[in-house]
N, C-alpha and C positions, 0 to 999 in steps of 0.2 A: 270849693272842690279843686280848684286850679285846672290851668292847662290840660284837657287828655293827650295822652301818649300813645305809641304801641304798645300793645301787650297789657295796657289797664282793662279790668273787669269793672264795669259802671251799673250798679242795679239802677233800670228802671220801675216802671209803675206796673209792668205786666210780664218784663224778662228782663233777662239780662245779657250783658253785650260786652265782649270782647275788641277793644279798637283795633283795625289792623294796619292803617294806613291814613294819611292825611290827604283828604281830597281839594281841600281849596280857601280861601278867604274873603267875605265876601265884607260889605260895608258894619256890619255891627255883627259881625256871625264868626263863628269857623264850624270846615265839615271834614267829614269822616266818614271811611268805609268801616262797619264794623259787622260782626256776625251774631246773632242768636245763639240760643244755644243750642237749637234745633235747627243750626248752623245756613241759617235763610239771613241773605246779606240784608243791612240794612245801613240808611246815611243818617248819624247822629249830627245835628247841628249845637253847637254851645253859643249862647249870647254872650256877647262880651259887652257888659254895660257904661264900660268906658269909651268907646264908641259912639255910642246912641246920643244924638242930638233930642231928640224931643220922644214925647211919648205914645208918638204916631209910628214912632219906628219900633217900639214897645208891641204894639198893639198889628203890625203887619207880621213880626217873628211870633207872637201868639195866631195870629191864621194861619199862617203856614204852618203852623206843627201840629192845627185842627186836621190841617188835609193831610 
């Protein structure tokens, strides 16, 4: 899928979501402010699996996106 941007449209599994802004980067992740389309803001996080040392850090980016 590559890098998200501003202004991409990203379906997910239940809406979909407009990026609007790059919020941060964290050790195997990057985040984003992005909006619904029932325009209720939400923080898209992407794995970046080149990053990831082992497959603990796999399995902490799958809990978090539980909650």
């Amino acid at each position: 899928m590559g890098e998200l941007v501003v202004g991409r449209v990203v379906q997910g599994l239940q809406a979909r979501y407009t990026v609007e802004r790059s919020l941060g980067e964290g050790g195997f992740g990057l985040a984003y402010l992005a909006r619904r389309e029932d325009g209720t803001a939400v923080v898209l996080k992407q794995l970046r699996l080149a990053r990831m040392a082992d497959w603990k850090a796999l399995e902490l980016f799958e809990r978090e996106a539980r909650v």
